[in-house]
C-alpha positions as CSV (number, residue, x, y, z in Angstrom):
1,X,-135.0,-69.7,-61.0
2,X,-133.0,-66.5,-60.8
3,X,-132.1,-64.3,-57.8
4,X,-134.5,-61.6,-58.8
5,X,-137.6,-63.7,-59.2
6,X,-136.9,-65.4,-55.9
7,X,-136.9,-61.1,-54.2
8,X,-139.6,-60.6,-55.9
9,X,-141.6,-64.0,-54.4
10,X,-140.1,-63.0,-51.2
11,X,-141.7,-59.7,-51.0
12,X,-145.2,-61.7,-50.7
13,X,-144.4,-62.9,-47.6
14,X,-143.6,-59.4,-46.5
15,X,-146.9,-58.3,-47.7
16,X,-148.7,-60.7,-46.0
17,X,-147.4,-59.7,-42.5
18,X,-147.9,-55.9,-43.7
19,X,-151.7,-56.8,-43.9
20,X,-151.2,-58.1,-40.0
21,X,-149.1,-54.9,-39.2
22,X,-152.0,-53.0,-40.0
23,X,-154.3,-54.3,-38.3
24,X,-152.5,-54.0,-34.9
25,X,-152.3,-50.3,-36.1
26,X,-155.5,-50.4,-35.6
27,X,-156.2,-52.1,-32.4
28,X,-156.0,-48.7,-30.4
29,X,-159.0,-47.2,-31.7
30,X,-160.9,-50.1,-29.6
31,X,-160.6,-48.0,-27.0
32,X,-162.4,-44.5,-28.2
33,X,-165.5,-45.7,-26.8
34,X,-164.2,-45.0,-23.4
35,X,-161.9,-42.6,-24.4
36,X,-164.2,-40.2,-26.7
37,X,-161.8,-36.9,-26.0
38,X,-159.5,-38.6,-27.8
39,X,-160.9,-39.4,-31.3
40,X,-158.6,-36.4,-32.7
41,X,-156.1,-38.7,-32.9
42,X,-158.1,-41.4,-35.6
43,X,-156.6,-40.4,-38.7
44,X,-153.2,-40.6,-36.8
45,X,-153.6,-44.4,-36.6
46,X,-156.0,-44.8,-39.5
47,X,-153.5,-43.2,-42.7
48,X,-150.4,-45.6,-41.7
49,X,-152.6,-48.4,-41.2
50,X,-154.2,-47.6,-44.8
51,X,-151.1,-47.5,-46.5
52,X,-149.3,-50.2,-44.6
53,X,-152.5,-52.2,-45.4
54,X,-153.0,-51.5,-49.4
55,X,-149.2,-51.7,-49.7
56,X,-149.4,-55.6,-48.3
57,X,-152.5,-56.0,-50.4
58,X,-150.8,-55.4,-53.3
59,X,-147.6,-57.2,-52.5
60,X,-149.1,-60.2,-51.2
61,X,-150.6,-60.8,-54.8
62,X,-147.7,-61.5,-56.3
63,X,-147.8,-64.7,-57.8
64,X,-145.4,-68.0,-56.4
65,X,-145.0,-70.5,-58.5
66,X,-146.1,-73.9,-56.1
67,X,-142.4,-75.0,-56.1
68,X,-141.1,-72.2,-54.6
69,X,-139.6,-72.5,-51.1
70,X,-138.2,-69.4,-49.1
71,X,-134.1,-70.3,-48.6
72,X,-132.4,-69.5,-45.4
73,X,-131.0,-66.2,-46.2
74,X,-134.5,-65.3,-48.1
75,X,-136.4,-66.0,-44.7
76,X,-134.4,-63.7,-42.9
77,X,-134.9,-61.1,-45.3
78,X,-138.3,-61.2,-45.1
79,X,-138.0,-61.6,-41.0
80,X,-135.7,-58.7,-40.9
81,X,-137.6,-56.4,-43.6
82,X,-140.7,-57.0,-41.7
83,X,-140.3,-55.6,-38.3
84,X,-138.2,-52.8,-39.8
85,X,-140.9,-51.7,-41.9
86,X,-143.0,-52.8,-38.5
87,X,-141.5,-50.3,-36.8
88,X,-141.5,-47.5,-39.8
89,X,-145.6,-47.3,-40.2
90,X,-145.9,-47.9,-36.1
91,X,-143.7,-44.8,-35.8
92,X,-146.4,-42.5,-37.9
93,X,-148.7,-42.3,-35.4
94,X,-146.3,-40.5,-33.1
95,X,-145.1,-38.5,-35.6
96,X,-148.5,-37.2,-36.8
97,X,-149.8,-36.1,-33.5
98,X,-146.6,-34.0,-33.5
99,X,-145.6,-36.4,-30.1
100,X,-142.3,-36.9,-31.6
101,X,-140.2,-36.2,-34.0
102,X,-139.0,-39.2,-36.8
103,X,-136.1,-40.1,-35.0
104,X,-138.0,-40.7,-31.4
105,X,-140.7,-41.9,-32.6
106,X,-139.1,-44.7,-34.6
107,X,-136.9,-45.7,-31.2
108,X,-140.2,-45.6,-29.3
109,X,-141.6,-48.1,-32.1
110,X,-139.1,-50.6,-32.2
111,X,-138.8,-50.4,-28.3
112,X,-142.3,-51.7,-28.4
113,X,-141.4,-54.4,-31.1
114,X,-138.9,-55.7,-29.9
115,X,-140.1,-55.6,-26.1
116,X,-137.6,-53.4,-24.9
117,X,-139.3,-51.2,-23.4
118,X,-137.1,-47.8,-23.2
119,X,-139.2,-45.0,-24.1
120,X,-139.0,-41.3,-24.6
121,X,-142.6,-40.2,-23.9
122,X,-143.7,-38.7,-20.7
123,X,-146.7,-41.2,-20.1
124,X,-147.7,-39.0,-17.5
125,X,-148.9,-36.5,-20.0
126,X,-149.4,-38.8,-22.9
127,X,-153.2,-39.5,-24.3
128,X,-154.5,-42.8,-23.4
129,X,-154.8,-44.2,-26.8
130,X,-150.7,-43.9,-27.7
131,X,-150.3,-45.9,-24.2
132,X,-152.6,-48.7,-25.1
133,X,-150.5,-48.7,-28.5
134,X,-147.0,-48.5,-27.2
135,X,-148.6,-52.1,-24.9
136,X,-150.2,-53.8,-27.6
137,X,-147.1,-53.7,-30.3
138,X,-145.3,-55.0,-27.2
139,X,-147.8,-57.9,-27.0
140,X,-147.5,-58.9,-30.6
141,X,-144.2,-58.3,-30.8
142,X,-143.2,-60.7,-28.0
143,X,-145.2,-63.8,-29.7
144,X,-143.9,-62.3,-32.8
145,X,-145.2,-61.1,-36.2
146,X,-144.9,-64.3,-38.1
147,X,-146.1,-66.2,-35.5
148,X,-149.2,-64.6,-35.7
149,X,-149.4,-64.5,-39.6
150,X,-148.8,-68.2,-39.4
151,X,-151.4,-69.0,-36.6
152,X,-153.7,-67.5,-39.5
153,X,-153.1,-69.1,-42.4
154,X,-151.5,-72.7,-42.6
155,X,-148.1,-74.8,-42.5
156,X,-147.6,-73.7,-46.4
157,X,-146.2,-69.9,-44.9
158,X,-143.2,-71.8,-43.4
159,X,-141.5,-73.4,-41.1
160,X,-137.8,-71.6,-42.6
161,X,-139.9,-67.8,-41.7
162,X,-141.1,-69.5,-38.0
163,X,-137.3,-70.8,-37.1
164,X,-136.1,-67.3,-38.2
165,X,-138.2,-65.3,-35.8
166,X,-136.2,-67.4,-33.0
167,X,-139.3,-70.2,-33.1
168,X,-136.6,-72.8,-32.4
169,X,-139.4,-75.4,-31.6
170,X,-142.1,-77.2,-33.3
171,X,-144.2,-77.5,-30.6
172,X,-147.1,-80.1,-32.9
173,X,-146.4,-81.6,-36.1
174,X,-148.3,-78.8,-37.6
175,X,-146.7,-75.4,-37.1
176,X,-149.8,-73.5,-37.9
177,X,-151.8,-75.7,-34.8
178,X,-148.1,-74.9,-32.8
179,X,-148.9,-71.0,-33.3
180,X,-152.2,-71.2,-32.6
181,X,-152.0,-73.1,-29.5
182,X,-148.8,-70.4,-27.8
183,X,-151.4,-67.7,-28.7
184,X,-154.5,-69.6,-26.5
185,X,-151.5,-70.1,-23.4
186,X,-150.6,-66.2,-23.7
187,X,-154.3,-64.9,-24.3
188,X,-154.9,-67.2,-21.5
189,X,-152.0,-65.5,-19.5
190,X,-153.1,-62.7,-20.6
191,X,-156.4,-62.5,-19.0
192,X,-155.8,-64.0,-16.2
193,X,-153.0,-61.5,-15.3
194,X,-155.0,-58.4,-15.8
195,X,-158.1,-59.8,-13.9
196,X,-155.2,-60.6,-10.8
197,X,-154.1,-57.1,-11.3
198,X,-157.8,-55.3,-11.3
199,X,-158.7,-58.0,-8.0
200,X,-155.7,-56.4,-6.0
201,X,-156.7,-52.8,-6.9
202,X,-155.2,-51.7,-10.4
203,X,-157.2,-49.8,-12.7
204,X,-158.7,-51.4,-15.2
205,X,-156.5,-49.1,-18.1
206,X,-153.7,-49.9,-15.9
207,X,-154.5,-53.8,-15.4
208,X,-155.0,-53.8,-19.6
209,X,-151.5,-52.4,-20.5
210,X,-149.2,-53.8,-17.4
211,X,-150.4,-57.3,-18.1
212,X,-149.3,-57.4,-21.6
213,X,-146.1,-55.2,-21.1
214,X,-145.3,-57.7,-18.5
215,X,-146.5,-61.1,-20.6
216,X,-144.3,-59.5,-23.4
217,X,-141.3,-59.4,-21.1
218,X,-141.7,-55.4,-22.8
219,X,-141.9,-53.0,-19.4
220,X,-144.0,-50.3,-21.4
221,X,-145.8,-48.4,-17.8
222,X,-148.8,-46.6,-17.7
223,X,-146.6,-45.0,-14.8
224,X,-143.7,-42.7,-14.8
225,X,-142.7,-44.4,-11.7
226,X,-143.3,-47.7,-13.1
227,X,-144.7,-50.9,-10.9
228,X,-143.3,-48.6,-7.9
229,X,-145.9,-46.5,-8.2
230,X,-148.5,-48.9,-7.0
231,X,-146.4,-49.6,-4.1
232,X,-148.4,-52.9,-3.7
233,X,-147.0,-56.3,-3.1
234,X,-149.8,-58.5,-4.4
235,X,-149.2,-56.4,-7.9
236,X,-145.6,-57.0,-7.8
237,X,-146.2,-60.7,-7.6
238,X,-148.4,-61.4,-10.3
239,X,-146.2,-58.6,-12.0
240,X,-143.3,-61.3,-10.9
241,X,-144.7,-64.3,-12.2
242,X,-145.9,-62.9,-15.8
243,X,-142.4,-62.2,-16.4
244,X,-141.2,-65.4,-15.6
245,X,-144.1,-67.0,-17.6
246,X,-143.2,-64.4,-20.7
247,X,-139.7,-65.6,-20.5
248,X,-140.2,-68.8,-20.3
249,X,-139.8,-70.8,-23.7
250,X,-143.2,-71.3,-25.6
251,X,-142.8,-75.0,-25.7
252,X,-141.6,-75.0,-21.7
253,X,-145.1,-73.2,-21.3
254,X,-147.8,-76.1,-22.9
255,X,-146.0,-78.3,-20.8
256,X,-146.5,-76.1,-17.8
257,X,-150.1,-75.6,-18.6
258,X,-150.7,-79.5,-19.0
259,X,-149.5,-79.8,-15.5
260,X,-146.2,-81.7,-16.4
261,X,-144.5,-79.8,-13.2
262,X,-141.8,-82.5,-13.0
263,X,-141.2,-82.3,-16.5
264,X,-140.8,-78.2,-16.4
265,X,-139.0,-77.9,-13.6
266,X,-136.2,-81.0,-14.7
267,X,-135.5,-78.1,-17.6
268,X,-132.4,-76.9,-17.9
269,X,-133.1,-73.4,-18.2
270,X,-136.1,-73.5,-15.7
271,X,-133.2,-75.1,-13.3
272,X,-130.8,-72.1,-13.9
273,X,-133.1,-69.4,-13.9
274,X,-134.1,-70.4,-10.3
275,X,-130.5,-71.0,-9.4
276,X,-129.6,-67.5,-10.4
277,X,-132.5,-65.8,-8.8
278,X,-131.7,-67.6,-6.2
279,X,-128.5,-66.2,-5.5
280,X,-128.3,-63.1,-6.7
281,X,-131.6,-61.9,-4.9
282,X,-130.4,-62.3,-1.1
283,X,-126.9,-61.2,-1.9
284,X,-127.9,-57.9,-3.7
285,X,-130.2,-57.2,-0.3
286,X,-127.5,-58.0,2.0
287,X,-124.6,-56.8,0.4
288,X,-126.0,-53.1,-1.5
289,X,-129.6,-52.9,-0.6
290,X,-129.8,-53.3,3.0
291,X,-127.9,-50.1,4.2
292,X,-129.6,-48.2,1.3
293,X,-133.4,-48.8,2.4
294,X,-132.7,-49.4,5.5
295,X,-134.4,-52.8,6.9
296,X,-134.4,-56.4,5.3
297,X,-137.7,-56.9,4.5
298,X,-137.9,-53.8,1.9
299,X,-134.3,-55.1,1.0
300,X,-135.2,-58.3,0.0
301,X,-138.5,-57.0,-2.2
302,X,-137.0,-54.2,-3.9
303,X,-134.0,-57.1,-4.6
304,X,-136.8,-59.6,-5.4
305,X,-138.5,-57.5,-8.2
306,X,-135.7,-56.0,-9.6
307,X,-133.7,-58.9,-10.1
308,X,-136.6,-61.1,-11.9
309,X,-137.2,-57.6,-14.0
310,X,-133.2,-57.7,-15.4
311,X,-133.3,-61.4,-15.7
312,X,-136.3,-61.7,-17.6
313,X,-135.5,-58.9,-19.6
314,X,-138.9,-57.0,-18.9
315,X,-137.8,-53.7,-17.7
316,X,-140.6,-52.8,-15.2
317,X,-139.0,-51.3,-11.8
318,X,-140.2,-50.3,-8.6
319,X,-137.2,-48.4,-7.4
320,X,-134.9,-45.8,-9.3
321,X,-131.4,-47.1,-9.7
322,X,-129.2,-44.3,-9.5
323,X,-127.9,-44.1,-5.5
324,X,-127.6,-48.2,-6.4
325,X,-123.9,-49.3,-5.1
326,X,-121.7,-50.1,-8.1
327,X,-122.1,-53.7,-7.6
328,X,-125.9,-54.0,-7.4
329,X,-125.2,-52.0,-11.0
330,X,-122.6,-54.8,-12.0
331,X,-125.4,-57.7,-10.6
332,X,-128.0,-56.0,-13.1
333,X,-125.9,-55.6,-16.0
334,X,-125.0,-59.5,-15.9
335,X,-128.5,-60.4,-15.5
336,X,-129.8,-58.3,-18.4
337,X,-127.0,-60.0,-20.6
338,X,-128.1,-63.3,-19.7
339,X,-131.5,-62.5,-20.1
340,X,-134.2,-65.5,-20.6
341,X,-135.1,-68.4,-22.5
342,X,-134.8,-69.4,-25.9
343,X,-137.9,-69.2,-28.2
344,X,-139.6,-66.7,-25.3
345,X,-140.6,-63.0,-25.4
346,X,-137.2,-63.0,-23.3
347,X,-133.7,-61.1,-25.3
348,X,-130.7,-61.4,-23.8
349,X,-127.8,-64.4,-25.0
350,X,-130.5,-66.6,-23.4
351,X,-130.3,-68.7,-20.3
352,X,-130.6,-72.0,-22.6
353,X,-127.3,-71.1,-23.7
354,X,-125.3,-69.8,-20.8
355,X,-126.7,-73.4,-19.5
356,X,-124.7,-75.1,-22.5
357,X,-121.2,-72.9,-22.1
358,X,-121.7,-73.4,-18.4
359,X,-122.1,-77.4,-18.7
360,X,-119.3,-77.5,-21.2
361,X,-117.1,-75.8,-19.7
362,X,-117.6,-77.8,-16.1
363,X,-117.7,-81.3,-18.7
364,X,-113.8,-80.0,-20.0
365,X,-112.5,-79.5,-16.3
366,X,-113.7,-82.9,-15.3
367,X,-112.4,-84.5,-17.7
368,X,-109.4,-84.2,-17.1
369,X,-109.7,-86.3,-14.0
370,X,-111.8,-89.0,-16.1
371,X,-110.5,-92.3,-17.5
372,X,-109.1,-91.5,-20.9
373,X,-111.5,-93.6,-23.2
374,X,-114.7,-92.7,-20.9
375,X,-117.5,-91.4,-23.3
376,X,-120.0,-89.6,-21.2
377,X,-121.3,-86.4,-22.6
378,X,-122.4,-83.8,-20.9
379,X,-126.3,-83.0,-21.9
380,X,-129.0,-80.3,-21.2
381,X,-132.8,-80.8,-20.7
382,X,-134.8,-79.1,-23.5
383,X,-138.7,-79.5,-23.8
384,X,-138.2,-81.6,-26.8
385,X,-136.0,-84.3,-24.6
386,X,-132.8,-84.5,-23.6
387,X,-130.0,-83.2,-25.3
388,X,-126.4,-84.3,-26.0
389,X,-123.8,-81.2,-26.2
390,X,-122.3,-81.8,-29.3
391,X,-119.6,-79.3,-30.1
392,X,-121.7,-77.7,-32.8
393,X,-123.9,-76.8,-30.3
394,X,-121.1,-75.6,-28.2
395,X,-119.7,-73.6,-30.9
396,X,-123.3,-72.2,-32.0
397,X,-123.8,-71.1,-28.3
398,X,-120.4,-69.6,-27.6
399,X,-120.6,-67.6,-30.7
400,X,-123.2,-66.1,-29.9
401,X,-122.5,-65.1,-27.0
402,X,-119.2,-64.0,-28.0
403,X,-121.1,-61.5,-30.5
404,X,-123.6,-61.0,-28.2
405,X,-120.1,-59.4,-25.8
406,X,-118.7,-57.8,-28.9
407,X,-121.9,-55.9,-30.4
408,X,-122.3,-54.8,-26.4
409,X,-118.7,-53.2,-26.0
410,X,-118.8,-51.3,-29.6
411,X,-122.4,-49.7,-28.5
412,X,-120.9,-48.9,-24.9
413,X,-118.1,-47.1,-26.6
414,X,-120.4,-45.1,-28.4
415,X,-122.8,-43.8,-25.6
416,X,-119.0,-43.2,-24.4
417,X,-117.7,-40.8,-27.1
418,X,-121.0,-39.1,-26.8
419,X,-120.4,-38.2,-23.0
420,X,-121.9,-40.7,-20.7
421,X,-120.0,-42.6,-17.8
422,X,-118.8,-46.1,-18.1
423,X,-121.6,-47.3,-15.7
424,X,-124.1,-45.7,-17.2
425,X,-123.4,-46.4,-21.1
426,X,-122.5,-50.1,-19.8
427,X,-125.9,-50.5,-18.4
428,X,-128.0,-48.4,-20.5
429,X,-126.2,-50.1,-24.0
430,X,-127.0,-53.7,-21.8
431,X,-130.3,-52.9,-21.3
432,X,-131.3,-52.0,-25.1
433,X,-129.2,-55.2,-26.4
434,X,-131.2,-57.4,-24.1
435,X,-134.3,-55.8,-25.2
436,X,-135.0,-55.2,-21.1
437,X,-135.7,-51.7,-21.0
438,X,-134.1,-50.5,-17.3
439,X,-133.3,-47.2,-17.3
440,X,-130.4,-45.1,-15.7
441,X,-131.7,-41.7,-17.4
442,X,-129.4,-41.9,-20.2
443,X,-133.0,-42.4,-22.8
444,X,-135.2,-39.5,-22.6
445,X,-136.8,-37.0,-25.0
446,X,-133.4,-35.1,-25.1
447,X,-130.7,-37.7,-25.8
448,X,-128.7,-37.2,-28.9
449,X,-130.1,-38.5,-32.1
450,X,-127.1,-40.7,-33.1
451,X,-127.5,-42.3,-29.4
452,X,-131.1,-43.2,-30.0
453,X,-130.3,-44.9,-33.2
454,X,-127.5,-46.9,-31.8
455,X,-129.7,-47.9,-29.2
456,X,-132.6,-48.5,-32.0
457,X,-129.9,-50.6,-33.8
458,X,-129.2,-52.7,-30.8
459,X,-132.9,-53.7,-30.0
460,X,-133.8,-54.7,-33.3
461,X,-130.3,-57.2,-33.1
462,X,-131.2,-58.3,-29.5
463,X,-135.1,-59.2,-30.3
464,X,-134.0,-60.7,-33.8
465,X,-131.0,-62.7,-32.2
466,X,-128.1,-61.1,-34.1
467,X,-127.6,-63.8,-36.5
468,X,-130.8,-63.4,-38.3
469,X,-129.8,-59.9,-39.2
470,X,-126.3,-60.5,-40.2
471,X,-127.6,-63.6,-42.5
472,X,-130.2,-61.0,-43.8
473,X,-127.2,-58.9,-45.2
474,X,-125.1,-61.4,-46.3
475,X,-128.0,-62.7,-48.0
476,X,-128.4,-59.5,-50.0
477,X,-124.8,-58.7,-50.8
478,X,-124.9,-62.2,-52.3
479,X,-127.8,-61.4,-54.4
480,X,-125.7,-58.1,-55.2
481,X,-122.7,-59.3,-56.2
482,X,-123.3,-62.7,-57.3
483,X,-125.5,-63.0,-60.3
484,X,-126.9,-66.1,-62.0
């Protein structure tokens, strides 16, 4: 079979998902019945979702012979053509209500795809019905696009599409009743959260929107001010423990829900992500906080929050961060690299793996007080059992993480060169690799254009884990250069 045919039977797959894409498009409109003053803005979301929908139509009826079987580099062309073109028809809507011009609006989009969560609308003065968007592309695009195509249709879409997307696990010997049983746990979540939210005094818009910005570890705020606004502790805690459910691996999550506590909590990244909010929370409040606020017990919140925000790469806040002490900034900045688990809504190099280098590295020193012809391995706990570090999965680990470092320093220098501060490119660059959203007020509606696309460049590596992309190019210079 040639190299064109098999682009060709690829691009079915991409129409498939357009079909999907569309239909979120049109999600917002729900809302009109509450929200009548705003039904100027139909055609906004109901042209792109036309064309994004006709276009799939059409694509999706391409042919495939039954023998065909999407390649590695084929998947993640189709992954990483998807949520680009994702973010290209969810940008319209902005664009055509004159909100923001092609550039912004496109960074606002994949923000909300890739659960970032920077933004460069003033939701203060923003309709309703663009708010309820910006939080449901967040939703979907935290379980993920294919994810959702597959829950729909059956195991024959692909397990090669569902491991691209970062679906490392196969939660059921079916991936189709896998998809379809994460979507239940997070509709579940879902509901539950914005009930909590309504029951401790949030409105009901506000409940709707925070509880799936803060399932989709996303940080989209019907507030300019964020969770702070609310000033509530009971919100902050259910905000708190969404974000730790959202970044929590999908697998990790059915075992929660089926009441395996000793099982979840003998995880290795469940285990770590403790550990380091364990630590880092009291000695951000006693060593920067506590002379800026003023007593311990506002210290230790404000720490509490804002920690579990950077670590699970959500982005909600409750504080600003600029009269922060350099090394509360430094504390942030580590946290938003880490970031949260593997096969979550989570970005970041992932706690999974920082738990690998971590064990590796601690394995090497000790071993060099070990008998010589002693065999133990170090291992990690992973839902699907435990796991021996072998030194591919070393190497796969530290790679990526080495990347990850790489990709972060070249899109520092840039925010650099265009006249920011060290601290404030490092963290603002940090948070839009990690897909976390904190900002320092280098994104707003007048940043430079060539900064928003860097930034748009660096959210769509963090959310499609870096490798994905880079296979997706390689994949098509091959097909480019290499003919049968």
């Amino acid at each position: 079979m040639s190299k064109n045919y098999k682009t060709i039977y690829s691009l079915k797959y991409i129409g498939v998902m357009l079909i999907f894409i569309a239909g979120i498009i049109l999600l917002p409109l729900l809302i009109l019945p509450f929200y009548s003053d705003e039904a100027d803005y139909i055609l906004c979301f109901v042209l792109p979702a036309g064309i994004a929908g006709t276009l799939g139509f059409v694509m999706s009826r391409i042919i495939v012979p039954e023998e065909y079987r999407l390649s590695a580099g084929n998947a993640a062309t189709v992954v990483v053509g998807t949520w680009a073109i994702a973010a290209f028809f969810s940008s319209l809507p902005f664009v055509m209500a004159g909100k923001l011009n092609f550039t912004q609006a496109y960074f606002e989009a994949m923000s909300g795809w890739t659960t970032t969560g920077l933004s460069v609308i003033d939701v203060a003065n923003s309709p309703k019905i663009f708010l309820i968007f910006r939080s449901i592309i967040q939703f979907f695009g935290g379980v993920g696009i294919v994810l959702l195509v597959v829950s729909a249709l059956s195991e024959s879409f692909g397990m090669t599409l569902f491991a691209s997307e970062g679906h490392n696990d196969k939660l059921l010997p079916n991936i189709a009743k896998s998809a379809r049983l994460i979507l239940k746990i997070y509709a579940g979540y879902f509901i539950a959260g914005t009930l909590l939210y309504i029951a401790f005094g949030m409105p009901i818009f506000d409940a709707v929107n925070h509880s799936m910005a803060a399932l989709s570890t996303g940080g989209f705020s019907t507030e300019p001010s964020s969770i702070g606004a609310y000033n509530n502790l009971a919100i902050e805690l259910v905000t708190v423990i969404l974000m730790l459910l959202g970044s929590t691996n999908f697998y990790a999550n059915m075992i929660l829900v089926q009441g395996k506590f000793r099982n979840f909590f003998r995880l290795g990244e469940t285990k770590l992500t403790l550990f380091l909010i364990a630590v880092f929370v009291p000695i951000v409040a006693f060593a920067s906080l506590l002379n800026l606020y003023g007593n311990l017990s506002s210290s230790i919140r404000i720490s509490f929050f804002n920690i579990i925000s950077a670590l699970t790469t959500t982005g909600f806040s409750t504080v600003t961060y600029n009269d922060w002490p350099d090394f509360a900034y430094l504390v942030m900045i580590l946290l938003m690299v880490i970031g949260g688990g593997i096969g979550s809504t989570a970005g970041g190099i992932k706690v999974g793996r920082i738990n690998i280098i971590a064990k590796q590295i601690s394995w090497t020193a000790r071993r060099k007080f070990m008998p010589e012809h002693m065999v133990n391995k170090p291992a990690v706990y992973r839902p699907d059992g435990k796991v021996t570090i072998t030194n591919d999965l070393y190497l796969e680990a530290s790679n990526y993480a080495l990347t990850f470092i790489t990709i972060l320093m070249f899109g520092t220098s840039i925010l650099i060169l265009a006249g920011y501060g060290l601290k404030e490119a490092l963290f603002e660059f940090s948070s839009a690799l990690g897909t976390v959203g904190l900002s320092v007020g280098v994104t707003g509606i007048n940043t430079p254009s060539y900064v928003l696309w860097t930034m748009t460049v660096g959210m769509f590596l963090g959310r499609l884990e870096i490798f994905v992309v880079f296979y997706s190019i390689l994949n098509i210079v091959k097909k480019r250069f290499y003919k049968n």
